[in-house]
Each structure stands twice: as C-alpha cells, then as structure tokens.
C-alpha positions as CSV (number, residue, x, y, z in Angstrom):
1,X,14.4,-36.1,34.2
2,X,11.1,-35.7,35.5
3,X,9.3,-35.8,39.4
4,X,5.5,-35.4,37.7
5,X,4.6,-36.4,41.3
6,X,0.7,-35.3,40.5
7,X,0.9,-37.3,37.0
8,X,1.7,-40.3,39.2
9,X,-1.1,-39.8,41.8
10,X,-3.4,-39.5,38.4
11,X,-2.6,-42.7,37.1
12,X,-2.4,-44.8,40.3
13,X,-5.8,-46.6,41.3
14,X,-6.6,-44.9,44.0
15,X,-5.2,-41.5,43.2
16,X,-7.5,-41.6,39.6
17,X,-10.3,-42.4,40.8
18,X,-9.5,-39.3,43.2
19,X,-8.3,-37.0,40.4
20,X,-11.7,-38.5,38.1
21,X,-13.9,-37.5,41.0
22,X,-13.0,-34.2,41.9
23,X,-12.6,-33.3,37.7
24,X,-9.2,-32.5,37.9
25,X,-6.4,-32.9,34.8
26,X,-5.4,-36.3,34.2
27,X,-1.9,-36.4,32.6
28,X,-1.6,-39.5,30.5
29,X,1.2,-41.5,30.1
30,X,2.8,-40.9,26.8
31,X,4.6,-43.7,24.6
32,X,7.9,-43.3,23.8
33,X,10.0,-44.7,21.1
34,X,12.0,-47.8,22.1
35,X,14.3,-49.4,19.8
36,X,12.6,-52.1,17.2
37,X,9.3,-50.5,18.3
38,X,7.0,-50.3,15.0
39,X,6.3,-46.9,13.7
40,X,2.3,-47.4,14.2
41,X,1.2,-49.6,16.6
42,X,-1.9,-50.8,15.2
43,X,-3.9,-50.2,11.7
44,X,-3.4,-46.6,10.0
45,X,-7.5,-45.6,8.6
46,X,-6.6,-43.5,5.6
47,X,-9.2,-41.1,4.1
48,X,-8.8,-38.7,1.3
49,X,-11.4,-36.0,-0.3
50,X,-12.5,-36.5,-3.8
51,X,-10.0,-34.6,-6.2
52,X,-6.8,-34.9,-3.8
53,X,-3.5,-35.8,-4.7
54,X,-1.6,-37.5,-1.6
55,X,-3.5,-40.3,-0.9
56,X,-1.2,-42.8,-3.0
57,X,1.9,-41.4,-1.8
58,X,1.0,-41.6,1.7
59,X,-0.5,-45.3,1.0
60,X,2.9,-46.1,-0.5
61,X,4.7,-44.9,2.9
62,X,2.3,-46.4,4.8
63,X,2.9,-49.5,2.9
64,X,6.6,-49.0,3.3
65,X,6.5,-49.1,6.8
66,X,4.4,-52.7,7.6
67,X,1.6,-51.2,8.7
68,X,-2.4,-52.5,8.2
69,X,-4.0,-49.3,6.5
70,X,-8.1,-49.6,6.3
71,X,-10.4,-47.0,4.8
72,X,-13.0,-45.4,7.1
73,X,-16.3,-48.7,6.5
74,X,-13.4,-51.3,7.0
75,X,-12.4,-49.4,10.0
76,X,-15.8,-49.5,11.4
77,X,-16.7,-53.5,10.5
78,X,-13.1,-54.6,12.1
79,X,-14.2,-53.7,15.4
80,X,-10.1,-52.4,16.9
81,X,-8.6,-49.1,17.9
82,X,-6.7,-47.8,15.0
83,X,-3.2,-46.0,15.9
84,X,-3.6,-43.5,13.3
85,X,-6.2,-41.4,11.2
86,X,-4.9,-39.8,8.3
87,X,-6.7,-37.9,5.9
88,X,-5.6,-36.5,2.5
89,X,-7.8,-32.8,2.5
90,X,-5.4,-31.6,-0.9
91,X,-9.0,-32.2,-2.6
92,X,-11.3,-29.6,-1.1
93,X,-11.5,-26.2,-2.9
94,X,-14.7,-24.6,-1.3
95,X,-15.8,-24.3,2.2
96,X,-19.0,-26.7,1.7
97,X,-16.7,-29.5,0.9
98,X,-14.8,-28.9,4.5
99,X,-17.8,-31.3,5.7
100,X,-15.2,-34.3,3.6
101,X,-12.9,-34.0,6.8
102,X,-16.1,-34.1,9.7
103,X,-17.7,-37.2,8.0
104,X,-14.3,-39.2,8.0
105,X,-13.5,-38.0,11.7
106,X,-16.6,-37.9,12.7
107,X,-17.2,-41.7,12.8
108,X,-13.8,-42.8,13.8
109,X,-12.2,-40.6,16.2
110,X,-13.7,-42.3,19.6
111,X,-12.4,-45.5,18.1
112,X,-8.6,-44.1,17.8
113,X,-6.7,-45.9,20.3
114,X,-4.5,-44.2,23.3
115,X,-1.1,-42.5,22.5
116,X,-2.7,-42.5,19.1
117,X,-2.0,-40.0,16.0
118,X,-4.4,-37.7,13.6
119,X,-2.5,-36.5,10.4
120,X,-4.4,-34.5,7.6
121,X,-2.7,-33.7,5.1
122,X,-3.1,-30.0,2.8
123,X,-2.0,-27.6,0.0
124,X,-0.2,-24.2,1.0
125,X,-2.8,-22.0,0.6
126,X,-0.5,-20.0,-1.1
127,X,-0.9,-22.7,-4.2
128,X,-4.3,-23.1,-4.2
129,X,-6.1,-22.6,-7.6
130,X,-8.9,-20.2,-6.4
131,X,-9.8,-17.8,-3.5
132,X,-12.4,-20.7,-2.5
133,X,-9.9,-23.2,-2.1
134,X,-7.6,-21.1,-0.5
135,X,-10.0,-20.0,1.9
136,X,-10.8,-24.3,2.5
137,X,-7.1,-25.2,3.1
138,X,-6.2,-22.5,5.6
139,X,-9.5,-23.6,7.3
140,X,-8.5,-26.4,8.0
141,X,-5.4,-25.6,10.4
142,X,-8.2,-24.1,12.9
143,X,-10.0,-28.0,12.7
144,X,-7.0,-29.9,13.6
145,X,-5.8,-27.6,16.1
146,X,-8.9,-28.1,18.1
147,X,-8.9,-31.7,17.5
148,X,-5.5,-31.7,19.1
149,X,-6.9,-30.4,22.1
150,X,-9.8,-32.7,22.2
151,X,-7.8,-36.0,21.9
152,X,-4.8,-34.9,24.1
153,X,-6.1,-36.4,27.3
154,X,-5.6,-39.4,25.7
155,X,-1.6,-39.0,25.0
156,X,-3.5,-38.4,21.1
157,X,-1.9,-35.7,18.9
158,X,-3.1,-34.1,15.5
159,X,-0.9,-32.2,13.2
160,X,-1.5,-30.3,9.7
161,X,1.3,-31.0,7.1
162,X,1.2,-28.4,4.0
163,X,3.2,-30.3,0.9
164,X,3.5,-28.2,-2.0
165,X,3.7,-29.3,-6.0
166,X,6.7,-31.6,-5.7
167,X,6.5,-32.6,-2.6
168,X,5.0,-35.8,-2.8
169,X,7.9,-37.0,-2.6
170,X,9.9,-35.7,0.7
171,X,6.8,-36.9,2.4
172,X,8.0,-40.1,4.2
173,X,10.5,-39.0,6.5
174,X,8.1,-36.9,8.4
175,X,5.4,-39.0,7.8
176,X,7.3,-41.5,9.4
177,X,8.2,-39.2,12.8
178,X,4.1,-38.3,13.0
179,X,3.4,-41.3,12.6
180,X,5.6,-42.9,15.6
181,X,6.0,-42.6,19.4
182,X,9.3,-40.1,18.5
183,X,7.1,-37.0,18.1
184,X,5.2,-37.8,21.6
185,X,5.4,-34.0,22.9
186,X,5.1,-32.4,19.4
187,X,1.4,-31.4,19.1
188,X,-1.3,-29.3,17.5
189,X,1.4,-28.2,14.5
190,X,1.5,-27.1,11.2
191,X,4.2,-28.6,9.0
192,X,5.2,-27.2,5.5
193,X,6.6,-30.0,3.1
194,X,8.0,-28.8,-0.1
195,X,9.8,-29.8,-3.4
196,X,13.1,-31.1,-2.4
197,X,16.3,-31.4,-5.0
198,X,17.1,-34.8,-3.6
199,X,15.8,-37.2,-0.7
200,X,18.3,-40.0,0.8
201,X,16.2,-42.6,1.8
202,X,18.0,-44.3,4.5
203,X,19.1,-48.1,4.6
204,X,18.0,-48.3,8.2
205,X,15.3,-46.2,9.4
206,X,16.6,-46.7,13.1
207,X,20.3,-45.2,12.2
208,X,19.2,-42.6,9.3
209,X,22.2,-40.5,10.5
210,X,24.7,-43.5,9.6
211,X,27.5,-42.1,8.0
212,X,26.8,-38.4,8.8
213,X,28.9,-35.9,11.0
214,X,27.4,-33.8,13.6
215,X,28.1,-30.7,16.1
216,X,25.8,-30.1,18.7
217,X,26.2,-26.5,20.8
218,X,25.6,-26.4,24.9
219,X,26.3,-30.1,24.9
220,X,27.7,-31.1,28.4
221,X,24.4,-31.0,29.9
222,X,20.8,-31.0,30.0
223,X,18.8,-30.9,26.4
224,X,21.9,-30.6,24.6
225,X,23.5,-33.9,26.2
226,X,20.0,-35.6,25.1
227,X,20.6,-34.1,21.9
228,X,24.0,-35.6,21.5
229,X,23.6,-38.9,22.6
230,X,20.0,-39.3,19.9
231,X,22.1,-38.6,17.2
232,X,24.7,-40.8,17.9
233,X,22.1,-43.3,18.7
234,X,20.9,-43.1,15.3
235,X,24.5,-43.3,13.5
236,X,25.9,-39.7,13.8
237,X,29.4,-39.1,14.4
238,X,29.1,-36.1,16.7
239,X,31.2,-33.2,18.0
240,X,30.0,-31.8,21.2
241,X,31.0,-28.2,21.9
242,X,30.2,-26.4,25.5
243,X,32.1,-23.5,27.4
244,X,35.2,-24.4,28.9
245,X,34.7,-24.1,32.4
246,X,32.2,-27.0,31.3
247,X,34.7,-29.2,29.7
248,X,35.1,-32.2,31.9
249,X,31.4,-32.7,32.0
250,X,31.4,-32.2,28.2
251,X,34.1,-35.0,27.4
252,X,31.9,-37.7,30.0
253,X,29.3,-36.9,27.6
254,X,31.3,-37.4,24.1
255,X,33.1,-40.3,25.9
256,X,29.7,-42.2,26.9
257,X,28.1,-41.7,23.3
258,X,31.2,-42.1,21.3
259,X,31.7,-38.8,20.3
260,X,34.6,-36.0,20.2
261,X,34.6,-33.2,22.7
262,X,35.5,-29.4,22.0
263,X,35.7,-26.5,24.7
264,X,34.5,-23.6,22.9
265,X,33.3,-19.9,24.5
266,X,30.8,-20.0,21.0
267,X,30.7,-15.6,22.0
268,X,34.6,-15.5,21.2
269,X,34.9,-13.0,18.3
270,X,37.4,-16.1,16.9
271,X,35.3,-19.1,17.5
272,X,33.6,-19.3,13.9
273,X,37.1,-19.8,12.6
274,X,38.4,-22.1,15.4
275,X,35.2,-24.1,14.9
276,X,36.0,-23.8,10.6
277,X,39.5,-25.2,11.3
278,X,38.0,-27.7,13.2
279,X,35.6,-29.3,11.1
280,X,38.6,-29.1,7.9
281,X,40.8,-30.5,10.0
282,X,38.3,-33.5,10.3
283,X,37.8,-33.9,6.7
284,X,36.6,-30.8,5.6
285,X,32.7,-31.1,5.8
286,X,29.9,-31.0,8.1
287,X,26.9,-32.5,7.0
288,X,24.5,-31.1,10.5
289,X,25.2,-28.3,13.1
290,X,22.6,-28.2,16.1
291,X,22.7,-24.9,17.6
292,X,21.5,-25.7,20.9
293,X,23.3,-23.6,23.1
294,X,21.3,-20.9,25.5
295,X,21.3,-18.6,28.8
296,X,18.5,-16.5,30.4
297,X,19.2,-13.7,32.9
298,X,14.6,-12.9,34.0
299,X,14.5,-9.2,34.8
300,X,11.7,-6.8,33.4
301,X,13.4,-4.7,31.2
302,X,12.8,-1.6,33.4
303,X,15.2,-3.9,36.0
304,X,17.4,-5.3,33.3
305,X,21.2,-4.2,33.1
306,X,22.9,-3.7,29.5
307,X,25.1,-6.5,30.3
308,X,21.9,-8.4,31.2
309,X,20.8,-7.6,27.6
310,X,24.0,-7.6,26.0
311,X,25.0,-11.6,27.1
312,X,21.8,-13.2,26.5
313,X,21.4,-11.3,22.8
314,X,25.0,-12.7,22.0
315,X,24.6,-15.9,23.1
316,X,21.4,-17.1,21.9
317,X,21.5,-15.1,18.6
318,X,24.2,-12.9,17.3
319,X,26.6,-16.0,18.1
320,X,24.6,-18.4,15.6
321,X,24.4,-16.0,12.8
322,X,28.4,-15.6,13.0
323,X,28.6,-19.4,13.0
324,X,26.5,-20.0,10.3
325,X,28.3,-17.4,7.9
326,X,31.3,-18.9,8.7
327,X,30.5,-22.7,7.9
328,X,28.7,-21.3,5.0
329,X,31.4,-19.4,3.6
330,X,34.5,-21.7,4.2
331,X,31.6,-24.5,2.7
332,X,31.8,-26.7,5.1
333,X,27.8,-26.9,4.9
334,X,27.1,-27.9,1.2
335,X,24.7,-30.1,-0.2
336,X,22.3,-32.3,2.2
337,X,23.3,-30.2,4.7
338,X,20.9,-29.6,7.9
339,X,21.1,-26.4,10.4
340,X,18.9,-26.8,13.9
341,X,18.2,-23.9,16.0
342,X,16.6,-23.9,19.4
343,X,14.2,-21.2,19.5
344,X,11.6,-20.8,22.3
345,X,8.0,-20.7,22.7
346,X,8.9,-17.3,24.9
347,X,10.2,-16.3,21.6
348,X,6.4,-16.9,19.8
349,X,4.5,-15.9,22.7
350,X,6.5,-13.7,24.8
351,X,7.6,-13.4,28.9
352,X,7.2,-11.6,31.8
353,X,10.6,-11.0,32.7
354,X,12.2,-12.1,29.0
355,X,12.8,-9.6,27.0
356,X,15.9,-10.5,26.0
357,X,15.6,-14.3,26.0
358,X,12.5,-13.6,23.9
359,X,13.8,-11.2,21.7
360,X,17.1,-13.4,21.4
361,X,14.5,-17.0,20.6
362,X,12.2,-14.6,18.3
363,X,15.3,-13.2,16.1
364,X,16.3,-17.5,15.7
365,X,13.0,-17.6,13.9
366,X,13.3,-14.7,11.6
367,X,17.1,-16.0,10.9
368,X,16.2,-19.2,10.2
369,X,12.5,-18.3,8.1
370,X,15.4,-15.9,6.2
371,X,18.2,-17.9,5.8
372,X,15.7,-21.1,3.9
373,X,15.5,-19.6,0.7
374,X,19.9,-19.6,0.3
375,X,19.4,-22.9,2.0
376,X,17.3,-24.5,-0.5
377,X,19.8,-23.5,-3.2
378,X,22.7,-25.0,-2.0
379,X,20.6,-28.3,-1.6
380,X,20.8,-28.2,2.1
381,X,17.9,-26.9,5.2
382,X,17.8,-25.2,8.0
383,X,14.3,-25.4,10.6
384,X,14.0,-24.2,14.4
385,X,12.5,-26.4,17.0
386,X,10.9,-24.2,20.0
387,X,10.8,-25.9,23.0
388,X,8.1,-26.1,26.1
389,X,8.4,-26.4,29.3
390,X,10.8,-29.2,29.0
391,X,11.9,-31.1,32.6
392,X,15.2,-30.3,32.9
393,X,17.5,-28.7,35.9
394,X,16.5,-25.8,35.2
395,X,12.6,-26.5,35.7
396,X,13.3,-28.5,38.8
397,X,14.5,-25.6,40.6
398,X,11.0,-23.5,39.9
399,X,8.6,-22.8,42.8
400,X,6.7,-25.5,43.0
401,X,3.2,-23.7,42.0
402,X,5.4,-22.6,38.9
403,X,6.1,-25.6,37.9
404,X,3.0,-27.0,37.9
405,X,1.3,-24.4,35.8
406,X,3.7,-24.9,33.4
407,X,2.7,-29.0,33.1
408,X,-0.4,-28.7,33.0
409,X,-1.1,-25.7,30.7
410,X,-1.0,-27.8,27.3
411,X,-3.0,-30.7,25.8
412,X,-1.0,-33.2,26.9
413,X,-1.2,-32.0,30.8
414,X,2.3,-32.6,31.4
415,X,5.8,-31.3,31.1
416,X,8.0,-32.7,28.1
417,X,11.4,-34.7,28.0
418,X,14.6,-33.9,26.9
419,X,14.2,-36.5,24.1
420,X,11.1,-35.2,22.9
421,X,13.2,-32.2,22.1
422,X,16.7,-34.8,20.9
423,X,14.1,-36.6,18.2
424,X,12.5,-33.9,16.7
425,X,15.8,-32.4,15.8
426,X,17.0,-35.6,15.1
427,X,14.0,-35.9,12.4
428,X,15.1,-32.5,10.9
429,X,18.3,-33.7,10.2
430,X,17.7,-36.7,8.2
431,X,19.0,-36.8,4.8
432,X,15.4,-38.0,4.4
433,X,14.4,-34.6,5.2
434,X,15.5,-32.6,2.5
435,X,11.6,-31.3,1.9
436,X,11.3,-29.6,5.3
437,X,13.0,-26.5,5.1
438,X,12.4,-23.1,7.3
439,X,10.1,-24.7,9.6
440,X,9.3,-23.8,12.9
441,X,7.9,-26.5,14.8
442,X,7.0,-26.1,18.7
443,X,8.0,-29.2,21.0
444,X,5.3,-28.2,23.7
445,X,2.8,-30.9,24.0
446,X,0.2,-28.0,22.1
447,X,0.6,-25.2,24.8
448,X,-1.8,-23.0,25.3
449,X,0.0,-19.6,25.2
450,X,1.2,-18.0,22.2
451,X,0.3,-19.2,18.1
C-alpha cells in the first residue's frame, strides 16, 4: 500500500527535471524480488584485505548462486555496472591498513549499478587479536554507514556483517538476502553472524520454508497479513492468530494463502496454554513463531492514563514473554527453531508521545538480546526486526506534512512496504539461518533518527 504521490512526480519526465532543478529529494524506485528473479542482477566485484579469512567462503556462495564475481582491475577493464561490491575487511588489524577498504571502494563505487548492494564483511571486535585490530574492525561500521547514505539515492544499500570463528559457515543465507532485491528497505545495518550447531541448506532457495510450520501474531491485517502470506509463499504452513472481533478478516487471510486461522485475545491470562494445546494438537511442534502483533495509544506521559500504559505494555511486551515461556516450556520450540519479534525504531530512538509504545518496542529488544544465549543452546534463534515508517493504514491516515517527513527522512527517501518487513523476517526464519541469533536489524530504508 503506498500513494508516494511526490516519489511519482520525481520520477516522471517532467516532474524530475522539476524536482532536479529546484534540488529537491529524488526517491528512487526500488527493486523488488519477483519470483525466478536472480539474486544479483549483474557481476558481484569481490575484494578482500591481505590476511582475511572470508573471501573463499563468500566466493563459494557467490559461486553457489550463478553469479559473475570479478576482482576490483577486472571490474575496471570490463567496462559494466556491477550489482554488488563486497569486500572481505576480517584482515585489517591496525587503523593504517583501513586505507584496504578506500582503495577497493574508491575506484569502483561510481560504477555500482542502480538498486545495487555494498557488503563488507568483519570480525566482532570483541575477537579481535589486539587493541589495534579491534580498534580497525569497529571502525569500520562508521565507513559503511556513511556509504549507505551516499549511495541511497540511487535505491543502493551498504551493510556491515560481523561473523565470528565458526561462522564461515552460516554465511550464505544472509549473504543470499543482502545480496538480493528481498532486503530493498533494509539499509545502513550491522549484522552479527556467528557459529551455528547446524545449517539446513534448503533444496529450493525460493520455498526455504518448505516443510516448516509457522504462527504469525496480529495477522488479519496490515504487516502481519504480508507477513503471513511471504511465508506461505516460501513453503510455510502457517497459523494466523488475531483478536476475535477480527476473526472473519483473519480466516479471508488464512483462506487466500492456504493457511489455518485462530481467534486469540494474545493478553488472555490463558492464551499461552490455548495457543500450547493448539500447536500439540497439530503435531506437537512448532518450528517459527512471529510475534507481530502491536497497538499504540500517543499521549505524552504527563497526558497518558494508566490504562493507556497498562494495554500497550501488555500487548506489545509482557504478552510475548508469557508466550515464549510457554512454547518453550511445553517444547514445542526445540531444535532449528526461529522466534521473530517486531520491535520499533521508536523503541531505539524514542517518541514524542510514545512512552509506552517505546518502552513496550525497547523491552522486545532487551527480551530478545536476553533470551539468545538459552536460544543458542537449544539449537534454535530468536532476532527482532524494527520497523520504519512502513505504508500501511495506519500511515495513510497521518497529516499529510507528517507523512511526508516520515518518507523522506532516510536514505532511501521514501516510506517502506509491508513486504520489506514480510522478507526480512522471512530470512530470519530460514533453517539456513541458524548463525543469526539475537539480532536486531532495523527495516527503515537507513533512517536518520536514532542508532
């Protein structure tokens, strides 16, 4: 859902040579994964600093998905646009060698086609073998996030992936959603990839959910419908839960993608148990749960009621962690597991007027940063995706100067789409993405409040 009515004008004839002329924003149009569309669209220049350790696994994925890879003087004597830089930086241990990542970027960035993708690859800082090192990898987070906002007005992202010892490799399946128009509105992030106790690699990269059983929270509408219907689109049987006054809409939904439909008040002191009964009765596991479910009730907390307080705390937070230790508990989450959480970027940055909401999308991310370690030892993950501004009903019905302040203030100059939101949760629930694990990764085109 989107009426971008300005990113429109921008990339009509007439209206961009207006928009070019008085120097205003110029949204671009962003690709979008169609089905059978090739992961890369065009060559993949890989680069690597002496001493690093990635470059042959990422060759090998690169390899693994059909695309042309070239090194940086190949690059520059073919002549095209490449779809993709990607640089292996698990090398440099001293800030003097940082000047590794300027001279491969340096030379090749202005020819990186449209919609195109800048990876570079690191060590946690945390594992580095000296304070020089360390210093080097954390550094460079601040380059790529800058080179995020340089490239966006071209529909370009750049992301930082950390993989520790032992994650060599986990690295595909993420690799694989940077890489490819699903991760459009996912920009300017840091991604942590570490040892993983097993990786399922998928017989069909399109339908990696084949075979798996999914429950998806707030599903009769809006970003959790879109959630829904991705995962059944790539193979997921999938249980959509929503409120009960919501139930015809929610059993459209589960009827159109295939899918089973429960009416659920998630705040009902017995609905972990209903929901436990549920998912035995259906064979006794559950290999995702997609807690996707939200309100808001804006008031400045001088204005707010307790009640205001009270529903928006239960709903967005206290009602997942009662879930959780209840599929945990009864086991219904065991190994390969995957737990999603929708968190905010209100709950990284903050809101006028959010205290609760924020509070509510904040505590998601301490539950879930918490909850990865016991996670980890059961063989199973749980990550948080926070959300943008994300067209939906809800952002249709803002003021109109509202709106558009919210589109435009990110790299990408626009407002996201429900599916940017569906596929990056989508890629967190792979079985092929059993090294990504307490992760919080922002679906916000790079916005320009907050970390």
């Amino acid at each position: 859902m989107s009426d971008d009515r300005y990113q429109a004008l921008a990339n009509s004839p007439f209206g961009g040579a207006v928009v070019k002329r008085l120097g205003l924003p110029a949204p671009p149009r962003l690709e979008r994964h169609e089905p059978g569309k090739p992961v890369a669209s065009g060559p993949v220049v890989l680069g690597e600093a002496r001493g690093g350790r990635l470059a042959e696994p990422v060759r090998y994925v690169l390899h693994s998905i059909g695309t042309r890879v070239l090194d940086a003087k190949t690059a520059a004597d073919d002549g095209g646009r490449p779809a993709a830089l990607v640089f292996d930086a698990t090398g440099i241990d001293s800030s003097q060698r940082l000047r590794a990542i300027y001279d491969f970027l340096h030379p090749t960035i202005a020819s990186l086609n449209r919609n195109g993708r800048v990876v570079v690859l690191t060590t946690p800082a945390i594992e580095a073998g000296s304070v020089a090192a360390a210093t080097a990898q954390r550094a460079i987070e601040g380059l790529v996030r800058s080179v995020a906002k340089e490239i966006g007005r071209y529909g370009s992202t750049a992301q930082l992936v950390e993989v520790a010892e032992g994650g060599e490799g986990a690295l595909e399946s993420t690799l694989r959603f940077l890489l490819s128009a699903r991760s459009a509105y996912v920009d300017g992030q840091a991604i942590h990839v570490q040892a993983a106790q097993e990786v399922t690699v998928p017989e069909d990269w399109e339908r990696p959910l084949a075979g798996r059983s999914a429950a998806v929270t707030g599903a009769a509408r809006g970003i959790g419908e879109q959630v829904a219907a991705t995962l059944a689109d790539q193979g997921a049987d999938v249980v959509c839960i929503d409120i009960p006054p919501a139930a015809e809409a929610l059993s459209r939904v589960a009827n159109r993608i295939g899918g089973t439909s429960l009416a659920l008040d998630i705040t009902d002191a017995r609905a972990p148990q209903r929901l436990a009964d549920h998912f035995r009765e259906r064979g006794g596991r559950l290999d995702a749960f997609v807690h996707n479910a939200g309100i808001t009730g804006d008031r400045t907390i001088a204005r707010m009621p307790p009640e205001g307080w009270d529903s928006v705390l239960d709903v967005n937070l206290s009602s997942q962690e009662r879930i959780n230790e209840a599929l945990l508990e009864g086991g219904l989450i065991g190994e390969g597991g995957r737990i999603v959480s929708v968190s905010s970027v209100s709950g990284i940055a903050g809101n006028r007027g959010q205290t609760n909401y924020a509070t509510s999308k904040a505590g998601v991310i301490g539950m879930v940063r918490a909850m990865a370690p016991e996670m980890s030892e059961r063989g199973a993950t749980i990550n948080a995706v926070a959300p943008g501004f994300i067209e939906t009903q809800m952002t249709a019905a803002m003021p109109v100067g509202t709106r558009e302040v919210g589109r435009r203030l990110n790299s990408l100059l626009q407002g996201g789409q429900p599916v940017d939101v569906a596929e990056t949760i989508a890629w967190l629930l792979s079985p092929a993405s059993g090294g990504v694990n307490g992760n919080v990764v922002r679906v916000c085109g790079q916005q320009f409040l907050g970390a």
